[in-house]
PLY file of the C-alpha trace (Angstrom):
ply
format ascii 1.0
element vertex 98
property float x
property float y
property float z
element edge 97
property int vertex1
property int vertex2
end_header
-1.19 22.60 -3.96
1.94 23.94 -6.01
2.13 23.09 -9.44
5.89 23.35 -9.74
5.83 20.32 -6.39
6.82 16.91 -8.21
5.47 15.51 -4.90
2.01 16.59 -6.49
2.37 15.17 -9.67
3.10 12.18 -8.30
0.07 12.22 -6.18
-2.20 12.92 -9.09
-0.69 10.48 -11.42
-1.47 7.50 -9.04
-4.70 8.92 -7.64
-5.93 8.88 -11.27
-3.95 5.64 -12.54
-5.24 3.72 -9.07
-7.70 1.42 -10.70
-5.14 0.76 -13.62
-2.22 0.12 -11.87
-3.37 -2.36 -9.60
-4.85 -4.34 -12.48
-1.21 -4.38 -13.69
0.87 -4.49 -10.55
-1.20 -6.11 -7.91
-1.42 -9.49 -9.03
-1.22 -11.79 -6.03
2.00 -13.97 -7.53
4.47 -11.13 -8.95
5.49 -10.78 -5.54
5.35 -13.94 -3.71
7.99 -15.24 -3.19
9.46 -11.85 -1.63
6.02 -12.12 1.12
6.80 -15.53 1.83
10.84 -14.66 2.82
9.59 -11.47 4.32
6.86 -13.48 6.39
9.63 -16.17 7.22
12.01 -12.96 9.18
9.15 -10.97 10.99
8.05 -11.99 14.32
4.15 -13.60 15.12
2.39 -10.97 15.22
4.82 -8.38 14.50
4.09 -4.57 13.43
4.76 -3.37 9.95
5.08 -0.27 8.00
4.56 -0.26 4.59
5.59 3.29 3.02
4.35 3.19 -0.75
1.59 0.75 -0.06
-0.71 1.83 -2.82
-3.55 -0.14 -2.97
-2.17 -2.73 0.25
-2.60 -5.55 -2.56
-1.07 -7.97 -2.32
1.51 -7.07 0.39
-0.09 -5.64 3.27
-2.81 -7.74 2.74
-0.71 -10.63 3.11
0.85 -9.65 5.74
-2.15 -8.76 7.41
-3.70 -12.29 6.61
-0.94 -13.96 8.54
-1.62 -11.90 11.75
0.33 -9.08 11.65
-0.45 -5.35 12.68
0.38 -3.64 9.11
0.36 0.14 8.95
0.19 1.36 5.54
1.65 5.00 4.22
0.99 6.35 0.69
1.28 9.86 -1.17
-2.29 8.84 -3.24
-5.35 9.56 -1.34
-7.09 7.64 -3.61
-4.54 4.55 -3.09
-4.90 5.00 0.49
-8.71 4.80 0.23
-8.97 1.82 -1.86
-6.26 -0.22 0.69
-8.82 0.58 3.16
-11.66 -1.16 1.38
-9.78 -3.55 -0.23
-7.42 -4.77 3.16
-9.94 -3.61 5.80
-7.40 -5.65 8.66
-5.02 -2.67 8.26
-4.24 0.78 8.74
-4.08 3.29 5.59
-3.03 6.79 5.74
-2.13 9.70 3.41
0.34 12.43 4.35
-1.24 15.61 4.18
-0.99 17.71 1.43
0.67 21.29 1.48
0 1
1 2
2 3
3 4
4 5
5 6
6 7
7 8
8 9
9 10
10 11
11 12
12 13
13 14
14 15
15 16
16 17
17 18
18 19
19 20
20 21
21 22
22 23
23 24
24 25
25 26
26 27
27 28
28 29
29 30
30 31
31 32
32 33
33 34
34 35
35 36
36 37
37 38
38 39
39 40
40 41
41 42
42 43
43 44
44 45
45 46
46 47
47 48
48 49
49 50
50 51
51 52
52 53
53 54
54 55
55 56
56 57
57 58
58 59
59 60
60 61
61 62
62 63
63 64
64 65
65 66
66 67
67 68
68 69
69 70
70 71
71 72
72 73
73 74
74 75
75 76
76 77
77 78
78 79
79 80
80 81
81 82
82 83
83 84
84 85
85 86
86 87
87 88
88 89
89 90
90 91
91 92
92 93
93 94
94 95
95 96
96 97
């Protein structure tokens, strides 16, 4: 890892926030009505990437809910593990580090 890499503190910051920020960003409302138009353009069953998906709550879970194959990218190991258990119909990964 190299300390001067703002990719890194990045990474830590949200691998140790994880728990936190979902409490204050992942309610399943502040972003409804942007799933709902989002749901309304993609087609049945249609593949999705979701680059910054954090925890997957609430939007690839959503989207996985209504049938679609979601793929979900994030800098935060620790996001990416907790979208795993927490929106088990989806793929999580985490680039790796350098």
């Amino acid at each position: 890892m190299n300390p001067e890499d703002p990719k890194d503190s990045v990474r830590r910051g949200y691998d140790l926030l994880s728990v936190q920020y979902e409490r204050a960003f992942g309610s399943e409302t502040k972003y409804g009505s942007w799933i709902e138009d989002l749901l309304g353009r993609l087609p049945d069953a249609g593949a999705v990437l979701d680059v910054g998906c954090g925890t997957g709550v609430p939007v690839a879970r959503s989207l996985a809910a209504a049938g679609h194959r979601v793929t979900g990218v994030d800098i935060s190991g620790v996001q990416v593990q907790r979208a795993r258990e927490l929106v088990p119909g989806a793929g999580f990964e985490a680039p790796p580090h350098r």
